[in-house]
Backbone as CSV, one residue per row, in Angstrom:
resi,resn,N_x,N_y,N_z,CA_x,CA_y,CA_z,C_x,C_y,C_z
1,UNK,1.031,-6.901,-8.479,0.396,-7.054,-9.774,-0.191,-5.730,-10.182
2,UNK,0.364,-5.357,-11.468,-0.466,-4.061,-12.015,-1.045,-4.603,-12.821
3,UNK,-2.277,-3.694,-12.675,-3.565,-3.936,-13.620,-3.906,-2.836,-14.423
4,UNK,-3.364,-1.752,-14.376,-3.486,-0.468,-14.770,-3.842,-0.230,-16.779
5,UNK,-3.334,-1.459,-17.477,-3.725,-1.469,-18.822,-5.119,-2.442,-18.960
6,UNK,-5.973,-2.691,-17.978,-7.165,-3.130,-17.931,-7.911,-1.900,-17.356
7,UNK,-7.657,-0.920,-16.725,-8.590,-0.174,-16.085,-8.561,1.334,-17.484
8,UNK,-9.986,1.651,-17.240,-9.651,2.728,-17.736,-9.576,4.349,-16.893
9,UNK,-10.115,5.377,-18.368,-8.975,6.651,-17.169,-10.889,7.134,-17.074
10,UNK,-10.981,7.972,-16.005,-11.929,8.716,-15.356,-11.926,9.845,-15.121
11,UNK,-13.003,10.590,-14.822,-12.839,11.753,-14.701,-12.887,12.219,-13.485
12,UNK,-12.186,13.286,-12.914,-12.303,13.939,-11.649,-12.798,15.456,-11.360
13,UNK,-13.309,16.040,-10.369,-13.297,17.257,-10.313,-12.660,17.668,-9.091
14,UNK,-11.561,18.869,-9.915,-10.525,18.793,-8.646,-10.318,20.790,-9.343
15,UNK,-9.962,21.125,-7.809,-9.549,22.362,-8.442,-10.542,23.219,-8.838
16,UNK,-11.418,23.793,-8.273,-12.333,24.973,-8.369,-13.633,24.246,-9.851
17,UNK,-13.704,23.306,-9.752,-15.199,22.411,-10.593,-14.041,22.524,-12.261
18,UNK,-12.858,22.531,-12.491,-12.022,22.106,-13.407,-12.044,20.372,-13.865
19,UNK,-12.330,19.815,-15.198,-12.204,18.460,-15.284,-10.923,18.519,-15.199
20,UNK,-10.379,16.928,-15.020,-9.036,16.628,-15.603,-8.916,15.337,-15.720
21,UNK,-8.143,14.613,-16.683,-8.194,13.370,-16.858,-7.312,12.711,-15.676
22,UNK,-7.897,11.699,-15.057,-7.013,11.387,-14.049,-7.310,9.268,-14.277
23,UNK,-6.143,8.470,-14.538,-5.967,6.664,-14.842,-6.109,6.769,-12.874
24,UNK,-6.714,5.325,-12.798,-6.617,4.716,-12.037,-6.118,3.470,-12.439
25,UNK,-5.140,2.699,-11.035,-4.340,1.808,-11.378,-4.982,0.812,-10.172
26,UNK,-4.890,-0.311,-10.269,-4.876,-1.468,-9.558,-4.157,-2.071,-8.726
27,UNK,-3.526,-2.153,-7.838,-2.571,-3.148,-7.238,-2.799,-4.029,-6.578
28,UNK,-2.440,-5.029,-6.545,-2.552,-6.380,-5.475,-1.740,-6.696,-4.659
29,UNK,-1.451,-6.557,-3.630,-0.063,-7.512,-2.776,-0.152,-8.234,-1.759
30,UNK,0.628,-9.027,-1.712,0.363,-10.164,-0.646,0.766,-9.129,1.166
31,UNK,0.346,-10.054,2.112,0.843,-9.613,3.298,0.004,-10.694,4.523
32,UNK,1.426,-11.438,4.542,1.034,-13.006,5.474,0.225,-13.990,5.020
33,UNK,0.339,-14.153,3.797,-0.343,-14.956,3.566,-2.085,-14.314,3.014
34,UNK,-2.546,-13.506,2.989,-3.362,-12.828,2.445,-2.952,-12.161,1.417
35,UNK,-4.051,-11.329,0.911,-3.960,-10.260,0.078,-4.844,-9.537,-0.120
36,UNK,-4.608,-8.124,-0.392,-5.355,-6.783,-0.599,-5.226,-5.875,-1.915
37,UNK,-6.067,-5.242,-1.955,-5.860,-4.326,-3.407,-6.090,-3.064,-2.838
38,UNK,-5.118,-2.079,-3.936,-5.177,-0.516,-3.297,-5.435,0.088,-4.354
39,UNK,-6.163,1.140,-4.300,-6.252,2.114,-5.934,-4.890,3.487,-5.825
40,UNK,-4.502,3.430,-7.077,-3.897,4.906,-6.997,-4.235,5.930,-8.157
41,UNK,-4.429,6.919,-8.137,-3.995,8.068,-8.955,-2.722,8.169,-9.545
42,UNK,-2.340,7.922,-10.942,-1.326,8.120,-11.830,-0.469,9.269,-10.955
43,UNK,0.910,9.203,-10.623,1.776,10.387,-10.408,1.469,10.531,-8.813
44,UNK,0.640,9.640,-8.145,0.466,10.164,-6.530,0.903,9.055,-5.940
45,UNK,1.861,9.324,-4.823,2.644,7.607,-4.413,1.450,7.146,-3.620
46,UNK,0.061,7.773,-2.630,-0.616,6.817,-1.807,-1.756,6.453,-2.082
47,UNK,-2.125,5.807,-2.192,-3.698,5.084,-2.640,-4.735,5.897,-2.407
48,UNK,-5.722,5.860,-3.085,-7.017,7.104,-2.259,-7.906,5.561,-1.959
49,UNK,-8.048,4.541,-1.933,-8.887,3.679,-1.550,-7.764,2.449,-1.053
50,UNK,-7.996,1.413,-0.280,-7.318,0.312,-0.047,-8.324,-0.878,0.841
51,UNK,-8.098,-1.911,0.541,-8.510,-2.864,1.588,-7.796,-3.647,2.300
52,UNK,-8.105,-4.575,3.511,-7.140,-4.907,4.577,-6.839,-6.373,3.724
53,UNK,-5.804,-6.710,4.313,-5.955,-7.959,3.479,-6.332,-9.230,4.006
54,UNK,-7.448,-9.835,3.799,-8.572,-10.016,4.171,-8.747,-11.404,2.839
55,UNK,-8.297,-11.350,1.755,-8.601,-12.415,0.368,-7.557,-13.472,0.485
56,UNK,-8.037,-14.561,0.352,-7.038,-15.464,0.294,-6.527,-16.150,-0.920
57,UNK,-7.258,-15.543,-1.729,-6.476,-15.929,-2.969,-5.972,-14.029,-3.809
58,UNK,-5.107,-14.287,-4.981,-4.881,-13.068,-5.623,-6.326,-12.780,-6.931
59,UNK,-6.999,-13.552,-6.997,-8.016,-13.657,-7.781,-9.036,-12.425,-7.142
60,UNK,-9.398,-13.532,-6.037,-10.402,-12.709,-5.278,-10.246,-11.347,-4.938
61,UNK,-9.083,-10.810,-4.470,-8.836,-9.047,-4.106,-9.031,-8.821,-5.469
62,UNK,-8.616,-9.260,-6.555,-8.360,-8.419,-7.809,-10.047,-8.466,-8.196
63,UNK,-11.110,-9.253,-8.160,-12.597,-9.075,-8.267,-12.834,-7.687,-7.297
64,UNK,-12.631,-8.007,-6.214,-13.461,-7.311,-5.213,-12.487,-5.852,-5.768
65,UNK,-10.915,-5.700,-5.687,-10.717,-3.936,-6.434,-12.039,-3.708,-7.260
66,UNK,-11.721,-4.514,-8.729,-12.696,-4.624,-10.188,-13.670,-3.899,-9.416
67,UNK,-14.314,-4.436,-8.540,-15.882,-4.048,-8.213,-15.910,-2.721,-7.592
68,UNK,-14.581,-2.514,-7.015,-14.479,-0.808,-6.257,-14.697,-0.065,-7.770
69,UNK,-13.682,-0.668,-8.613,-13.356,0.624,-9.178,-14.163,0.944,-10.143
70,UNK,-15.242,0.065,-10.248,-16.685,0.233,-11.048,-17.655,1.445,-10.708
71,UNK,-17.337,0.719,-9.106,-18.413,1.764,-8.695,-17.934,3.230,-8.883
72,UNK,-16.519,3.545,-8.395,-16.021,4.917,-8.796,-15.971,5.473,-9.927
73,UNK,-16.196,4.546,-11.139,-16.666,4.909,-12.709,-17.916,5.221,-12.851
74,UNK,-18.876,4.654,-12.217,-20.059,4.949,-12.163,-20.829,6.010,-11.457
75,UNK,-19.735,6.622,-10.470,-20.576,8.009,-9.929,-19.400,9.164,-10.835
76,UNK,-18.580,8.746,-11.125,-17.988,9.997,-12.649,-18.939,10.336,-13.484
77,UNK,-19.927,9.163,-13.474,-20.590,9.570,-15.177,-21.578,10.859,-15.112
């Protein structure tokens, strides 16, 4: 599941204190019967955050991402 047209884009400092606009995307996927959510950076194939999968419904990982990726909006500002 992409969620990536619900999230918005953030800012990073990368590259000698340079801004740059950088989307974060959402994913959800199952694995045994669980499920986990991973964050990515637009254009980078590996997640910079992930959780184990640990949710037993697809609801619940997709709250608990929501709530990661709040907090990572909230130390951008």
């Amino acid at each position: 599941m992409d969620l990536g047209n619900l999230l918005s884009a953030g800012r990073s400092n990368a590259g000698g204190g340079m801004d740059q606009e950088t989307e974060l995307t959402l994913k959800i996927r199952m694995d045994r019967k669980k499920y986990a959510w991973s964050l990515y950076r637009n254009g980078i194939a590996e997640p910079i955050k992930y959780s184990v999968p640990i949710f037993s419904t697809e609801a619940a990982a997709t709250a608990a991402g929501l709530q990661v990726l709040a907090r990572i909006n909230l130390r951008k500002k």
